[in-house]
C-alpha positions in Angstrom: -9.9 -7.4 48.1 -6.9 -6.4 46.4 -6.7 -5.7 42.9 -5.3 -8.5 41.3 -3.2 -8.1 38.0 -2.9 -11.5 36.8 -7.0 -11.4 36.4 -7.0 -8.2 34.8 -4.3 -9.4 32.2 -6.5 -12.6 31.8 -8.9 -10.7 30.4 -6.7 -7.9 28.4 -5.2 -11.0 26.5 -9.0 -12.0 25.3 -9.5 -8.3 24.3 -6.3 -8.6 22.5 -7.1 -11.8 20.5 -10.7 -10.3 19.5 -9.0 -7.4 17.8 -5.6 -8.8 16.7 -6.0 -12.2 16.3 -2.9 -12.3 13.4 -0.6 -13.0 16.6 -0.1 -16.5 15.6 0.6 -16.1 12.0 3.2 -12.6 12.8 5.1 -14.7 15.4 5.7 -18.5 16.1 3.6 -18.3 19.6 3.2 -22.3 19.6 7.1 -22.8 19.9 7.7 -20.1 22.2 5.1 -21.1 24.4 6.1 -24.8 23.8 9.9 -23.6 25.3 8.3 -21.5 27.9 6.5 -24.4 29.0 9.3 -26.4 29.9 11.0 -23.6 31.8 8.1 -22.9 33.9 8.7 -26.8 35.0 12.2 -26.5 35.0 12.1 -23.3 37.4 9.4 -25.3 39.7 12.2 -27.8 40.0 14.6 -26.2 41.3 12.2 -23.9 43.7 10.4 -27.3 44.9 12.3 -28.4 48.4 12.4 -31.9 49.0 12.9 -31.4 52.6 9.3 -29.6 52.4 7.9 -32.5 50.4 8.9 -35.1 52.7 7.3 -32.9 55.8 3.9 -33.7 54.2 4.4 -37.3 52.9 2.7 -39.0 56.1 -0.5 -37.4 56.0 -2.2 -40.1 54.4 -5.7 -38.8 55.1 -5.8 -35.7 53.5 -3.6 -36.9 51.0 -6.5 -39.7 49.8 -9.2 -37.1 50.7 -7.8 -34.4 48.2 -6.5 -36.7 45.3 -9.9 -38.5 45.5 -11.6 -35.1 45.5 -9.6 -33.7 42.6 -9.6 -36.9 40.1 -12.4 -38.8 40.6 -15.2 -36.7 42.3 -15.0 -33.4 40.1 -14.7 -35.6 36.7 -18.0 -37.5 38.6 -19.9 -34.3 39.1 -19.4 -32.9 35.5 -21.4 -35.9 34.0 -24.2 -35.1 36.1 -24.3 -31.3 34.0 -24.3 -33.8 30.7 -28.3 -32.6 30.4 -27.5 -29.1 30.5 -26.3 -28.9 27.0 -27.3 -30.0 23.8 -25.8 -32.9 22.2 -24.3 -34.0 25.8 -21.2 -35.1 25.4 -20.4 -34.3 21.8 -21.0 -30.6 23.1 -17.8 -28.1 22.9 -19.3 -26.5 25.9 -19.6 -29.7 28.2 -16.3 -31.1 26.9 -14.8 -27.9 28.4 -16.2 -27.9 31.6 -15.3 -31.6 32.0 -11.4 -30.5 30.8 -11.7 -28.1 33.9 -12.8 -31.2 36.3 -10.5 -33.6 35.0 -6.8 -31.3 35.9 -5.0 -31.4 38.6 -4.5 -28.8 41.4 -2.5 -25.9 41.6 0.5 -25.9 43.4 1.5 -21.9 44.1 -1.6 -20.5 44.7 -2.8 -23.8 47.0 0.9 -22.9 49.3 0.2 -19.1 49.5 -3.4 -19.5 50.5 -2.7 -22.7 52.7 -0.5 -20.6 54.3 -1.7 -17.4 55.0 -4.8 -19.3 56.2 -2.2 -21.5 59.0 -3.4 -24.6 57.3 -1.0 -27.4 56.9 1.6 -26.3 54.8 4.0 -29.4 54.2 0.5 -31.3 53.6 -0.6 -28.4 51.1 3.3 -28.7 49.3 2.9 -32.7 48.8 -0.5 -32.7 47.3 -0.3 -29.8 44.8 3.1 -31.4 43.4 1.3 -34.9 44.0 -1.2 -33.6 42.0 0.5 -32.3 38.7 2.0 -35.1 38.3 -1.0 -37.8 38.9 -2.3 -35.8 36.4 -0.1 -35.9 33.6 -1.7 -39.4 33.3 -5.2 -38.9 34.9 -6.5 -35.9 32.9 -5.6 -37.1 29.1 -7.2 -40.8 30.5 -10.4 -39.2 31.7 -10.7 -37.3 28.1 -9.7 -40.5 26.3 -13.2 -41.4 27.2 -14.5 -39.0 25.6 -12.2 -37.9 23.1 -11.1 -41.4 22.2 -12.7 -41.8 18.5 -11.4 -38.5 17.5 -8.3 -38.6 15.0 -6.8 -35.9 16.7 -6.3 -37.6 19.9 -3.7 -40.2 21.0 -3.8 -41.1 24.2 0.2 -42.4 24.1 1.0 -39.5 21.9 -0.5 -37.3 24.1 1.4 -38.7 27.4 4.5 -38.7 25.4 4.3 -35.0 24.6 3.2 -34.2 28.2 6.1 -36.2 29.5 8.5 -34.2 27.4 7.5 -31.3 28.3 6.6 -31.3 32.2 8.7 -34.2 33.9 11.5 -34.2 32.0 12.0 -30.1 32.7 10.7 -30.8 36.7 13.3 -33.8 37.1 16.5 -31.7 35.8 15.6 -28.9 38.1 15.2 -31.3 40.6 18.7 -32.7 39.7 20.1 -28.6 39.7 18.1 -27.7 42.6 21.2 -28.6 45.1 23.3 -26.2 42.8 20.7 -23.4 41.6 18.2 -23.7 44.3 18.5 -20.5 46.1 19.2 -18.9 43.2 15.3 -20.0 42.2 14.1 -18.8 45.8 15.7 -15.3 45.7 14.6 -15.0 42.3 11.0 -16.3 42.8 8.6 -13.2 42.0 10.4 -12.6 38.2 9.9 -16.4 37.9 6.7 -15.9 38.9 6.0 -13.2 36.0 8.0 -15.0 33.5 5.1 -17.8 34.3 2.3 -15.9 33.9 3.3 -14.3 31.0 3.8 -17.8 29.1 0.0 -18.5 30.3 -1.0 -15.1 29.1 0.5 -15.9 25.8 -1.4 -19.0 25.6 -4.2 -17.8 26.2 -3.8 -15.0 23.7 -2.8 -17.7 21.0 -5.9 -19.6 21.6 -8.4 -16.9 21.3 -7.0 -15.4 18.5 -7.1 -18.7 17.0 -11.2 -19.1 18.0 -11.4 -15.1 17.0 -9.9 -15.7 13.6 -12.1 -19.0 12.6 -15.5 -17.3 13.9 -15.5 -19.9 16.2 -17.4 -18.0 18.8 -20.0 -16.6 16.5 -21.8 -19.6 16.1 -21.5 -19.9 20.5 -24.7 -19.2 22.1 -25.1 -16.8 24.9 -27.4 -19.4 26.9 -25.0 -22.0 26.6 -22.2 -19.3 27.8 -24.5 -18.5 31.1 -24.7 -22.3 31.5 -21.0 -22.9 31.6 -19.9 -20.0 33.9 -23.1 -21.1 36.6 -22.0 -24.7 36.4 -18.4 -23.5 37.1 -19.8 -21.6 40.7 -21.5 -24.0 41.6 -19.6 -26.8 40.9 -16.5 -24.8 43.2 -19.2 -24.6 46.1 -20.6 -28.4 46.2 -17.0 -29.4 46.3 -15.4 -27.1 49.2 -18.5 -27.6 51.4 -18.7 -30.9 50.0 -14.6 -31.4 51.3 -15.7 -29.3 54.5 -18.3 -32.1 55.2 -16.2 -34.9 54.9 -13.6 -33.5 56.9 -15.8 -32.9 59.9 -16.8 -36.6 60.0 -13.9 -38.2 59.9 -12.5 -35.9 62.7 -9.6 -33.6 60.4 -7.8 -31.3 62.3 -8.8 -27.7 61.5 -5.3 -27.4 59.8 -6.0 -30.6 57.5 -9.5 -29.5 57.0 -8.1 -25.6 55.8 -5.6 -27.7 53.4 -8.3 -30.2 51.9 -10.6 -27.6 51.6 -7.9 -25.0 49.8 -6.1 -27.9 47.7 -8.9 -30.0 46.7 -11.1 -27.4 45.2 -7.8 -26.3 42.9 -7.7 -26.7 39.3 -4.5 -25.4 37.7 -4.6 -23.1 34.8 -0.8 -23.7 34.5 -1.9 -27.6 33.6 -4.5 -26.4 31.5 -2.6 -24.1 29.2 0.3 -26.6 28.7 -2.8 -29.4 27.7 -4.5 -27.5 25.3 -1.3 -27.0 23.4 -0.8 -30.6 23.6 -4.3 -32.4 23.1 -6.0 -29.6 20.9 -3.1 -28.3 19.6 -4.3 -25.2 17.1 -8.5 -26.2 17.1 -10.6 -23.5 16.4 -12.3 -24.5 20.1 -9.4 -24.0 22.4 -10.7 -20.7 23.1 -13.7 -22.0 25.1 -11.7 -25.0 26.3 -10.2 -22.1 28.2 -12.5 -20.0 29.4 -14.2 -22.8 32.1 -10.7 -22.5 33.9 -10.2 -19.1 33.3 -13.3 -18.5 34.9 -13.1 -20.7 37.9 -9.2 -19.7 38.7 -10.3 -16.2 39.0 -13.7 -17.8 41.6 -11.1 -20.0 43.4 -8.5 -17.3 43.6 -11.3 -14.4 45.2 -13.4 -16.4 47.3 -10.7 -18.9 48.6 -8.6 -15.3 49.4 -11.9 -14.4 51.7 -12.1 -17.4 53.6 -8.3 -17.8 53.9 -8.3 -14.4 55.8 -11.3 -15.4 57.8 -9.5 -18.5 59.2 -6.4 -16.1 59.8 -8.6 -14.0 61.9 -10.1 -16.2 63.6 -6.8 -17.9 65.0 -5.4 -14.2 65.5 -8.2 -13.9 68.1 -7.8 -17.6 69.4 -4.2 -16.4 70.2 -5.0 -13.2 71.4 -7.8 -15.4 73.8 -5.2 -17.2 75.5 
């Protein structure tokens, strides 16, 4: 496994926040992350082929399979860990693990792995865009639920703001993509950075925002171990789960490798931009975060190992014939 930079930085922001958490009262991180939002959508835009897109449009299957998987069968799954913590569903701790179940899937990571795996990759391009915008509307509906007598939360408020700041971006690169396009792709890997470091901003921002209310001294450490367990094992019921499926309905082994990669996805991208939306500045966004933060960095390790298995294991098909 390769050392991974992005995870390390993940947690480096946390340390960050514990010790300086004056970040957000120095510097005005909410608008700058609130701008750098809408470029990361804007850039996606212009880097997102239609061409590609409409390669993967067909696939009905999969398509049903993993939009089924990630909006109604994770949200499902996270009700049945309503026991596991006191107060159920008033608790902080389940209402962050069901945040994690109720976002969409990833789109970069879902392509790279897809790919170096020899899955289907148009198939793998539709669903993870599919899939962010599904759940612009899905993930705020599935909180409303839960969320819905708080005064903090408006469902059409909440849609309004996520509209403003993800589709409208995402449909004028779309509109620029014929004219800035290329530009995008040759450019991809500092886009890439300038993404990450908006996500690592946010997640500085919210922690130092938990840090500075003594949010987390009141958290339990039982309570902690029961999140991060729920998070593993809730990634493993669903790819074997996905795996299962696949195999009785007859999936190719290129569909199965895509449902299995893009259905057990959850985007921290999503995540960060919602929890500067629907939380705005709570003392809880902290832990909101860390159930995603925990299960990118599963999805992103164990996904790798099983992407390079599949490669293998085709190299040596080839290599057969």
């Amino acid at each position: 496994m390769k050392f991974n930079g992005f995870i390390a930085s993940l947690l480096l922001a946390i340390v960050v926040a514990y010790f300086f958490p004056q970040g957000n009262d120095l510097l005005p991180l909410k608008t700058i992350t609130d701008i750098g939002i809408g470029f990361i959508f804007f850039f996606y835009g212009l880097k997102l082929s239609p061409a590609e897109f409409r390669l993967g449009f067909l696939n009905y299957k999969s398509h049903i399979l993993i939009q089924v998987t990630t909006f109604i069968v994770f949200p499902l799954l996270i009700l049945l860990f309503i026991p596991l913590f006191e107060g159920g569903t008033a608790s902080d701790f389940w209402i962050a693990l069901f945040f994690l179940g109720a976002l969409p899937s990833t789109v970069s990571s879902s392509i790279v792995m897809v790919s170096l795996a020899r899955g289907n990759l148009p198939t793998a391009i539709f669903n993870a865009s599919l899939s962010g915008l599904i759940g612009i509307v899905a993930t705020p509906l599935w909180l409303s639920f839960f969320l819905g007598n708080s005064s903090e939360f408006h469902f059409g408020d909440v849609i309004l703001k996520l509209f403003i700041q993800i589709v409208l971006p995402l449909v004028i690169g779309l509109f620029l993509q014929r004219f800035l396009g290329e530009l995008a792709k040759r450019y991809s890997k500092q886009l890439s950075l300038f993404d990450k470091s908006i996500i690592l901003l946010i997640v500085y921002s919210s922690f130092s925002t938990s840090f500075a209310s003594d949010f987390f001294a009141s958290v339990s450490a039982l309570n902690l171990i029961k999140l991060f367990a729920a998070v593993i094992v809730l990634f493993f019921v669903v790819y074997y789960g996905i795996g299962y499926i696949c195999k009785i309905f007859g999936f190719s082994i290129e569909d199965t490798i895509t449902a299995k990669f893009c259905g057990t996805k959850k985007s921290l991208v999503h995540a960060s931009v919602m929890v500067n939306i629907i939380f705005g500045n709570a003392a809880n966004t902290g832990l909101l975060l860390l159930p995603i933060m925990l299960y990118h960095t599963t999805q992103l390790l164990v996904i790798a190992i099983f992407a390079e298995k599949y490669r293998k294991r085709e190299l040596r098909e080839e290599s057969g014939n």
